[in-house]
C-alpha positions as CSV (number, residue, x, y, z in Angstrom):
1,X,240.2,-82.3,-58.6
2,X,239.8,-83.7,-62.0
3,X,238.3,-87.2,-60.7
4,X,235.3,-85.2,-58.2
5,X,234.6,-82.7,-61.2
6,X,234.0,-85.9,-63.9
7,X,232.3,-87.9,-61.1
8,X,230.3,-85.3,-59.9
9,X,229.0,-84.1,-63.1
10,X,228.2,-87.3,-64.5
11,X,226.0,-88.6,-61.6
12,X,224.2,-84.7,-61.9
13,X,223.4,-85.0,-65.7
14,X,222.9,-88.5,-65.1
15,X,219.9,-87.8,-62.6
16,X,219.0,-85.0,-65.0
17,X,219.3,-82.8,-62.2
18,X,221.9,-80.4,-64.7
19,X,221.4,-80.1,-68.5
20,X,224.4,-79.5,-70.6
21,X,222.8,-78.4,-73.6
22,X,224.4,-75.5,-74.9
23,X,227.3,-74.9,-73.0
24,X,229.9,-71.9,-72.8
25,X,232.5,-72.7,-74.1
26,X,230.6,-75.3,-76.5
27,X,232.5,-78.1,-74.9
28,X,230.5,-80.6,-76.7
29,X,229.9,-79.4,-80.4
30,X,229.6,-82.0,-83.1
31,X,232.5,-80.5,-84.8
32,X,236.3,-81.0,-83.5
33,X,239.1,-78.7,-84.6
34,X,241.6,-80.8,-83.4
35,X,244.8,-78.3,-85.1
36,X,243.0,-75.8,-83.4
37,X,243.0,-76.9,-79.9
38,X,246.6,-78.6,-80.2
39,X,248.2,-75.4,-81.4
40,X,246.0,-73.4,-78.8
41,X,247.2,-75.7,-75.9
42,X,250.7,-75.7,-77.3
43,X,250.8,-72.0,-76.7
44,X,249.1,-71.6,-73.5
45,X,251.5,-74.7,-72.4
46,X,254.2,-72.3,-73.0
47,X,252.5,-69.1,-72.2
48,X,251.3,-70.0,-68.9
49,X,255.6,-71.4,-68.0
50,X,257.0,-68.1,-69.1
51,X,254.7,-66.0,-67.2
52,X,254.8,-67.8,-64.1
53,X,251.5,-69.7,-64.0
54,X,248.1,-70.1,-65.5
55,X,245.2,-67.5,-66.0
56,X,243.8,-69.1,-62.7
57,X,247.3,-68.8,-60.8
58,X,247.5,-65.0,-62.2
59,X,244.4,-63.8,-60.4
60,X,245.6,-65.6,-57.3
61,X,248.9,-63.9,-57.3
62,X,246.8,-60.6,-58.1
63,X,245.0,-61.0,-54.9
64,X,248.5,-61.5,-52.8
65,X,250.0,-58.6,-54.3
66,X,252.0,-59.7,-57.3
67,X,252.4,-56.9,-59.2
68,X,254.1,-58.8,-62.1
69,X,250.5,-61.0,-62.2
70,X,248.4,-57.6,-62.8
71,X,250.6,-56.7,-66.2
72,X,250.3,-60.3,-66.9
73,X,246.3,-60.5,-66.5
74,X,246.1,-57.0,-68.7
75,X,247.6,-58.1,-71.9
76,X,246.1,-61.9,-71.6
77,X,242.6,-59.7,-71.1
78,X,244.1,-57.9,-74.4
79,X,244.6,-60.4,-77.0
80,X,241.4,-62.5,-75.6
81,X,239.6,-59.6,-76.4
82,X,241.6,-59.0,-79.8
83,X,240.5,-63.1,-80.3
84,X,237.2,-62.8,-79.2
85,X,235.7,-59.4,-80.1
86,X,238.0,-58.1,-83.3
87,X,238.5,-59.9,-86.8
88,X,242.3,-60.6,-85.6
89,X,241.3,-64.4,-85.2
90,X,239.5,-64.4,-89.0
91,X,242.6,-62.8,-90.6
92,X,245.3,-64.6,-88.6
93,X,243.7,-68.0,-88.4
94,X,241.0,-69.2,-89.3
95,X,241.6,-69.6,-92.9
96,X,244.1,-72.2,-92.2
97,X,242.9,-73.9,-88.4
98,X,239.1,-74.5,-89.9
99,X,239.9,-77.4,-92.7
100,X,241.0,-79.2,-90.6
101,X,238.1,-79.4,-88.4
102,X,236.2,-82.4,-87.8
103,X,232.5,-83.0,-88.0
104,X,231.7,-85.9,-86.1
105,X,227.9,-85.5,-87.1
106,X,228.9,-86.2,-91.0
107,X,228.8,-89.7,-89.4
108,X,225.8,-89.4,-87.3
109,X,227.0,-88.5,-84.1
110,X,225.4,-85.6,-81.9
111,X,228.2,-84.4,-79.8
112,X,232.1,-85.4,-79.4
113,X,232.0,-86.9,-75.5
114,X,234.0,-89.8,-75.2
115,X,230.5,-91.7,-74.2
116,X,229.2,-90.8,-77.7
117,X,232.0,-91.7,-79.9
118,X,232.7,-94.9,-77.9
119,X,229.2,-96.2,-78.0
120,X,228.2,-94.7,-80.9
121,X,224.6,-92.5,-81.6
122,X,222.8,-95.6,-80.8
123,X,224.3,-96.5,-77.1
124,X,222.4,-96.4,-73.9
125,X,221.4,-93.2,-72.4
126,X,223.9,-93.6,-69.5
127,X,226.8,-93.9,-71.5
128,X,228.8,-90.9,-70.2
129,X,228.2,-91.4,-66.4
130,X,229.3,-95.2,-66.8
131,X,232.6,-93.9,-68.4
132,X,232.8,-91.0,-66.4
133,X,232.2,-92.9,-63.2
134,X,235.2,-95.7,-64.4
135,X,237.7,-92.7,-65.4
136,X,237.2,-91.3,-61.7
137,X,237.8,-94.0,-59.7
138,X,240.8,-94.8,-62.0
139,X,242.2,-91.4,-61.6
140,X,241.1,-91.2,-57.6
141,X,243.1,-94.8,-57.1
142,X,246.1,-93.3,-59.3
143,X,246.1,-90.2,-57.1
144,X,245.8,-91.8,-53.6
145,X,248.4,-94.4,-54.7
146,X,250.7,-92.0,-53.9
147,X,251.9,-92.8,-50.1
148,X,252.9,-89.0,-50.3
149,X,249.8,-87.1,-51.3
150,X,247.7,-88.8,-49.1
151,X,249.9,-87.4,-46.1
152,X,249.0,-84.2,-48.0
153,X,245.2,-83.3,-46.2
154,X,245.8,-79.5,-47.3
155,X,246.2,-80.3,-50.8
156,X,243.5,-83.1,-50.9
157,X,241.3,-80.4,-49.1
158,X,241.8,-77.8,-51.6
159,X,242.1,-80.2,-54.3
160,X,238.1,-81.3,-53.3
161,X,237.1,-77.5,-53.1
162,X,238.3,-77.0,-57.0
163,X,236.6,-79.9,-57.9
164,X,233.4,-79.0,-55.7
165,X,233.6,-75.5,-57.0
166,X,233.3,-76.8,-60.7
167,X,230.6,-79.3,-60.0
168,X,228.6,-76.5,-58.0
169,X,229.9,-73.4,-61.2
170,X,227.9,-76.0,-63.8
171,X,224.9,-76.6,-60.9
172,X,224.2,-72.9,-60.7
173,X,224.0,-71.9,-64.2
174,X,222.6,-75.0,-65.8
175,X,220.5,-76.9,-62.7
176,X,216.9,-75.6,-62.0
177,X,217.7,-72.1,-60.8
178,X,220.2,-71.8,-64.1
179,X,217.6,-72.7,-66.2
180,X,215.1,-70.0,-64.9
181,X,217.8,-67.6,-65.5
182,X,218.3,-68.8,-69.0
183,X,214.8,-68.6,-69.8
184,X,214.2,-65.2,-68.4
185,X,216.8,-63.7,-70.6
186,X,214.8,-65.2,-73.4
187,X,212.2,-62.4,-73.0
188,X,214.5,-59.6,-71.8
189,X,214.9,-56.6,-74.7
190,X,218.8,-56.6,-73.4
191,X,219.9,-60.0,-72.4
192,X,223.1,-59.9,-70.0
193,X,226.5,-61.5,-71.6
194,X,227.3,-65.2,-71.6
195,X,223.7,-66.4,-70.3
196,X,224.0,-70.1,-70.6
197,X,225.5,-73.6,-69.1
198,X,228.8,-73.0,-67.8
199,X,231.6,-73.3,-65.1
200,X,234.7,-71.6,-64.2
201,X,237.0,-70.8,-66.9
202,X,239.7,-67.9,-66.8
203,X,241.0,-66.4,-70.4
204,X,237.9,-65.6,-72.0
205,X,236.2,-64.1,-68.7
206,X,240.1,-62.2,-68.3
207,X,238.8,-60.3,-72.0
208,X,235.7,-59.7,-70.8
209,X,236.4,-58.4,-67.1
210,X,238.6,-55.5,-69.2
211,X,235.5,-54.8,-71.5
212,X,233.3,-54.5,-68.2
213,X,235.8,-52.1,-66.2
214,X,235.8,-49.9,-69.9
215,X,232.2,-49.7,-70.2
216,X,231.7,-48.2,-66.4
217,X,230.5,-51.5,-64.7
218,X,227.5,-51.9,-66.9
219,X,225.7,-54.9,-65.1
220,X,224.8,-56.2,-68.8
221,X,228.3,-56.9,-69.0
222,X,228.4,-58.6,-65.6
223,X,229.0,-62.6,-66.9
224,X,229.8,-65.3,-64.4
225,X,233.3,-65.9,-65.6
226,X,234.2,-61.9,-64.3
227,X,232.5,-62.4,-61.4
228,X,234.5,-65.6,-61.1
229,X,237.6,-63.3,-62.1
230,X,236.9,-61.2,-59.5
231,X,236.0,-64.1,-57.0
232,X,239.0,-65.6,-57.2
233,X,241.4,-62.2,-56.6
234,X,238.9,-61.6,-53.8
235,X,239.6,-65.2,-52.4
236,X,243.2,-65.0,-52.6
237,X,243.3,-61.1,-51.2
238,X,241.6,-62.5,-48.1
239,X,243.4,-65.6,-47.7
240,X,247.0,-63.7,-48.0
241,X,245.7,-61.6,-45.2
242,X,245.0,-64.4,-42.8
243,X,247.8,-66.2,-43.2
244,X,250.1,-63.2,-43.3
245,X,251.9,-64.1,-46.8
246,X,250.1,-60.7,-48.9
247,X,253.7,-58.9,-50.0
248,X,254.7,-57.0,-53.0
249,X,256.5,-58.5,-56.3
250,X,257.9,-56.9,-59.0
251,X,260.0,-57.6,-61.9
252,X,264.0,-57.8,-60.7
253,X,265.3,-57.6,-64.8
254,X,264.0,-56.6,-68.3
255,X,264.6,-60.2,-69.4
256,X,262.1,-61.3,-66.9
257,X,259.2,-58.8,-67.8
258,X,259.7,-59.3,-71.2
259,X,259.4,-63.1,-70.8
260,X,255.8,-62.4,-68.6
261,X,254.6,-60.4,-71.5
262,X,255.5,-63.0,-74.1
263,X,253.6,-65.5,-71.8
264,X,250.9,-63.5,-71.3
265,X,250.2,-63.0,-74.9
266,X,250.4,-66.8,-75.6
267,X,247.8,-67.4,-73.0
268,X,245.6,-64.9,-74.3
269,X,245.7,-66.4,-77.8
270,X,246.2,-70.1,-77.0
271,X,243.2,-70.0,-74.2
272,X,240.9,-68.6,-76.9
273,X,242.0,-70.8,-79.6
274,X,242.0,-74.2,-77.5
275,X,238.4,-72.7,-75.8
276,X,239.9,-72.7,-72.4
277,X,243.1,-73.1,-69.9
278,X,244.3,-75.3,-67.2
279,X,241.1,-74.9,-65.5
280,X,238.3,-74.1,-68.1
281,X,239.5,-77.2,-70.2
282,X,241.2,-79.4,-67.9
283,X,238.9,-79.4,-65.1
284,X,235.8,-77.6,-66.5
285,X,235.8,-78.9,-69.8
286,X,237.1,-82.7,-69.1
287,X,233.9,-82.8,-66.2
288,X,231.9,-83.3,-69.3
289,X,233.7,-86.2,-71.1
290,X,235.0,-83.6,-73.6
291,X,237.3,-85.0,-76.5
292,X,238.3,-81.8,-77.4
293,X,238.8,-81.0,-73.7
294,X,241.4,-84.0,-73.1
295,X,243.0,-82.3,-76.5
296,X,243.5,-79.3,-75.1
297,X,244.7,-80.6,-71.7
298,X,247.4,-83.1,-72.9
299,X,248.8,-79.9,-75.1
300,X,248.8,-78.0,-72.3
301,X,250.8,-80.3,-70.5
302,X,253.0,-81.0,-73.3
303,X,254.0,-77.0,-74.2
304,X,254.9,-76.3,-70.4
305,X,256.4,-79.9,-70.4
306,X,258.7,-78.8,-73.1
307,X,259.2,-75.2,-72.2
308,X,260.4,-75.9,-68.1
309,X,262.6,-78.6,-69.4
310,X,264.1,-75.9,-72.5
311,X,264.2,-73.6,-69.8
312,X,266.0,-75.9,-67.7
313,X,269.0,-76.3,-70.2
314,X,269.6,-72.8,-70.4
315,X,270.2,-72.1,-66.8
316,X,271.9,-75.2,-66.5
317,X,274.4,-74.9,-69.3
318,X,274.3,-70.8,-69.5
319,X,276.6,-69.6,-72.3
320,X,277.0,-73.0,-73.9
321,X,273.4,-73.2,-74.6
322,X,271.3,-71.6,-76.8
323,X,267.2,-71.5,-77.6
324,X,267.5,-74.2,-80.6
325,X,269.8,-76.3,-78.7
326,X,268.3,-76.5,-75.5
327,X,265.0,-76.8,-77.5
328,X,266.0,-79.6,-79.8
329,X,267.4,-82.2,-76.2
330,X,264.0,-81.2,-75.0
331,X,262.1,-83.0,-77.6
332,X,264.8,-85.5,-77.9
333,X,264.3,-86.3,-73.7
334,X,260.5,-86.3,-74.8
335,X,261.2,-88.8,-77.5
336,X,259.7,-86.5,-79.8
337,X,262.9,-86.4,-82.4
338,X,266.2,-89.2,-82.7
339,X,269.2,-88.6,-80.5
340,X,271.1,-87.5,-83.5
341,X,269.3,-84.0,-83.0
342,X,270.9,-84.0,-80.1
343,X,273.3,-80.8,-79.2
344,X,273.6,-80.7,-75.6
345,X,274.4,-83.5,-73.2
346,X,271.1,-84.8,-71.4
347,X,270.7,-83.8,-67.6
C-alpha cells in the first residue's frame, strides 16, 4: 500500500499532473515539531491497541455492526474536536510541544520532504520522485520477498486498492478538476470546509463528521475527509452484507469498555497532535516524502508495539503481573532500558 501510494504520487507531481502546494494536513511545512508528532504517535500507537484498531479499522467495524466501534468513533470525534475547534490544545500543550519545533527554512530550506533535506534547496527539480521511486521498489521487493504474502492475492488486491485509493484521494482534490474547485471557492462569500490538496485521513474528518451531523447536514460543512468517513462505513456495510459476516458486538466486561474509551481518547488526541493516523500519516502523509510523516508512523508503530507486547505480559502472567512490570520487560524486550529493569521473566 505504502510502496504504490509513494510511487504513484511521485510520478503524478513529477509530471506536474498534481500540485501539492498547500496541503491538508500541511504535510510539508518548513517547520517540524518533532516532540509533537512523537508524543502524538506514541498515543495513537497506544490508543488505537486498546480500542481494537485505528480510526480507519473503527469505521469499518461501524459498517459491520460493531457496536463497541460507534462509542469508540464518538469520543475520538470528541476530543479531535476539543483539539481542533476549542483552546484545550493551547492550554494543555502547546506552551510546552512548540519550542521544540523545528524550522527547517532558518537554514534555507522550503519544505521538510526527504528530497529537500537530502539534496538540499539547490537540488534538481526531480529530487523527490527519484527518492520516492527508489524507496518503492525497496519496499515492493521487501514486501514480495515474502514467499507467504505473495500466495496472499486478497491482501495484495486490497493492499493495491488502499494505495490506488490514496493516489486517486490526492488526484481529485489537487489534479486539474481539484484545482478548479480550489479556485472557485476563492470567490464564494461562504467557502465550504477543508477546500484544498488532500487525501484520506480519518481523526480529524472523525471531529468534523460530529460537527456536520450537529449543524443539520449543512453542505458547507460537507469536507472530503466526512465524506470519506462516511465512504468507508458505507463500504464496509455493503461488503458485510455480501459476504454474510455483518453481526452485532458489544462489550462482554466494564474492563473492556473502559479500555475502548481510554483508546479512543488517545486517538482523538494523538491523531491531532501527530496531524494524522495509520492511514492519514502512514500512507497519506508518507506518499509525499513527509519527514514528519515517517515521525509519526515509526511512533505509531512503536506505542502499539509496546502496548500489545505490555498487554501480552499481563494475560500471560495474570496476578503476578502488574502495569509497571509488564511495562518495564516491554521496553527491556525493545532494548529500550538494561535487563536490570527487568521484573518479569521474558516470553
Amino acid at each position: 500500500t505504502i510502496a504504490l501510494a509513494v510511487l504513484g504520487v511521485s510520478l503524478l507531481e513529477f509530471q506536474q499532473w498534481i500540485i501539492l502546494e498547500g496541503t491538508h494536513p500541511p504535510y510539508r511545512m518548513a517547520s517540524l515539531p518533532w516532540l509533537r508528532f512523537i508524543l502524538g504517535g506514541l498515543m495513537f500507537g497506544i490508543g488505537m491497541t486498546l480500542a481494537s484498531g485505528c480510526g480507519n479499522k473503527t469505521l469499518i467495524r461501524i459498517g459491520g455492526g460493531n457496536l463497541k466501534s460507534i462509542f469508540v468513533f464518538l469520543v475520538c470525534g470528541f476530543f479531535a474536536y476539543l483539539m481542533t475547534q476549542t483552546v484545550f490544545y493551547e492550554v494543555i500543550f502547546d506552551s510546552w510541544l512548540s519550542p521544540w519545533t523545528v524550522n527547517f527554512s532558518l537554514f534555507g530550506y522550503g519544505n521538510q520532504t526527504l528530497g529537500e533535506l537530502i539534496f538540499g534547496p539547490a537540488g534538481f527539480s526531480g529530487n523527490n520522485f527519484f527518492l520516492g521511486t527508489l524507496f518503492a521498489l525497496a519496499l515492493g521487493i521487501w514486501v514480495f520477498y515474502s514467499s507467504d504474502f505473495r500466495t496472499q492475492y486478497s491482501l495484495i488486491f486490497s493492499s493495491a486498492v488502499m494505495g490506488l485509493g490514496v493516489v486517486g484521494g490526492w488526484y481529485v482534490t489537487s489534479g486539474p478538476m481539484g484545482r478548479s474547485w480550489q479556485e472557485a471557492a476563492q470567490w464564494m462569500d461562504q467557502p465550504p470546509l477543508g477546500v484544498g490538496a488532500q487525501s484520506f485521513t480519518f481523526i480529524n474528518p472523525m471531529g468534523e463528521s460530529l460537527v456536520y451531523l450537529q449543524s443539520g447536514f449543512n453542505g458547507l460543512l460537507l469536507s472530503f475527509g466526512v465524506c470519506a468517513t462516511a465512504g468507508v462505513v458505507a463500504g464496509s456495510f455493503l461488503s458485510a452484507l455480501v459476504y454474510r459476516t455483518f453481526h452485532f458486538e458489544w462489550f462482554p466486561s466494564l474492563k473492556d469498555f473502559i479500555n475502548h474509551m481510554i483508546g479512543a481518547a488517545l486517538m482523538g488526541i494523538g491523531g491531532v497532535l501527530g496531524m494524522g493516523c495509520t492511514i492519514g500519516q502512514a500512507i497519506t502523509g508518507t506518499s509525499t516524502m513527509s519527514a514528519g510523516s515517517i515521525t509519526v508512523f515509526i511512533s505509531i508503530l512503536f506505542g502499539s508495539s509496546v502496548t500489545m507486547k505490555t498487554r501480552y505480559y499481563l494475560l500471560f502472567y495474570e496476578d503476578e503481573a502488574n502495569l509497571p512490570k509488564a511495562l518495564l520487560a516491554s521496553l527491556v524486550d525493545f532494548r529500550i532500558l538494561p535487563k536490570s529493569f527487568r521484573r518479569l521473566d521474558p516470553i
